[in-house]
C-alpha positions in Angstrom: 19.9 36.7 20.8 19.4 38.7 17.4 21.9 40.0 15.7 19.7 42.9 15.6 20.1 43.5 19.7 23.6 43.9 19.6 25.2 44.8 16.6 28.8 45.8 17.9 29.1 42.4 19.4 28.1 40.2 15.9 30.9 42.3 14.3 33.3 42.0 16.7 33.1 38.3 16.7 33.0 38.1 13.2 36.2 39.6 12.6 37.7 36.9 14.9 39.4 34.3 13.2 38.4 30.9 13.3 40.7 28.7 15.4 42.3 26.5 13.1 42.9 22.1 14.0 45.9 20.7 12.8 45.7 17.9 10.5 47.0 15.3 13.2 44.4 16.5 16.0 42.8 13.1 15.7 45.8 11.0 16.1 46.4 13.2 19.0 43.0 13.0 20.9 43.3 9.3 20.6 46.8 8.8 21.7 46.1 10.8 24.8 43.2 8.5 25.2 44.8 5.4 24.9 47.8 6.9 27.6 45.1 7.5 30.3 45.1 4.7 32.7 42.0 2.8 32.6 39.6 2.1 35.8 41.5 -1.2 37.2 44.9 0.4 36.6 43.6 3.3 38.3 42.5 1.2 41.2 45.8 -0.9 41.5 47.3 2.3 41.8 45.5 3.2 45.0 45.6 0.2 46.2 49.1 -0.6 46.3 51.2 -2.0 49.3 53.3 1.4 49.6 50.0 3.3 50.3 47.7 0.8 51.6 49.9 -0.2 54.5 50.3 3.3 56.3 47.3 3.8 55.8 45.6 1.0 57.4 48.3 1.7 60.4 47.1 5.5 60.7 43.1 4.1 60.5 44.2 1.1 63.3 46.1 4.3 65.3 43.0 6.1 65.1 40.7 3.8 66.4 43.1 2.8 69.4 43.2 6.2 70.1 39.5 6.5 69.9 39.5 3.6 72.4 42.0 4.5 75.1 40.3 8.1 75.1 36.9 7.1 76.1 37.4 4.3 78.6 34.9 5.2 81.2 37.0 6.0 84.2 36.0 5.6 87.8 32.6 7.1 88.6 33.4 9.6 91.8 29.8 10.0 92.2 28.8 6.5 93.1 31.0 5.0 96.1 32.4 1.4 96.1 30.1 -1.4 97.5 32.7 -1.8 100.2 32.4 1.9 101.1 28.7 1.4 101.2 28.7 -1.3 104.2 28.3 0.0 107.7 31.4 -0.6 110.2 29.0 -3.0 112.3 28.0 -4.9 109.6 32.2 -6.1 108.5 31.2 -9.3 111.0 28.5 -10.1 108.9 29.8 -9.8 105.7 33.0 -12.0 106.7 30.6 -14.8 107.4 28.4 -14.3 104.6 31.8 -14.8 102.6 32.7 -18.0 104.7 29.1 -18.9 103.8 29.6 -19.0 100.1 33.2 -20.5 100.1 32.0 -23.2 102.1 29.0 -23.7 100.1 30.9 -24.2 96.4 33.0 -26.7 98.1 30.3 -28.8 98.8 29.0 -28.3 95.8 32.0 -29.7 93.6 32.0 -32.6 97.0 28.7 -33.6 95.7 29.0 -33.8 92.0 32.2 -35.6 92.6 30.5 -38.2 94.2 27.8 -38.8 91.5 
């Protein structure tokens, strides 16, 4: 910008005074500096007990609710096996059953005997 393109605005800000330091704005910027908590006292500070251990409860709380809210329930469109099996067919199944109960007992009877 020229001082040519906006001449009200050049002498308005030079009448403005100029902001004046004190003399112990050094000692004052590095005092503040030296107060400021530095990264790992920072990060000790977050990671205390008092604030780490609700939180880790609230995340754990979360996440069970998470869990217990999307259990897949019982499917209403797909029958039981049981339901599936035709009335004549109970006979059948019962010795199918007797089948296989009979047939793991030999099965431990014979590697017993090896």
């Amino acid at each position: 910008m020229k001082r040519e393109d906006d001449q009200q605005l050049w002498e308005l800000l030079g009448r403005l005074a100029e902001p004046k330091l004190s003399p112990f704005f050094g000692r004052n910027v590095l005092r503040q500096v030296r107060q400021e908590p530095r990264l790992f006292e920072r990060a000790r500070l977050w990671l205390s007990w008092r604030k780490l251990v609700p939180a880790s409860g609230l995340a754990l709380g979360v996440i069970a609710a998470i869990i217990a809210l999307h259990q897949p329930g019982p499917s209403e469109a797909e029958p039981d096996v049981v339901a599936k099996v035709d009335p004549q067919d109970y006979e059948v199944v019962a010795d199918l059953d007797e089948l296989l109960a009979s047939d793991e007992n030999n099965l431990w009877e014979e590697n017993s005997t090896l």
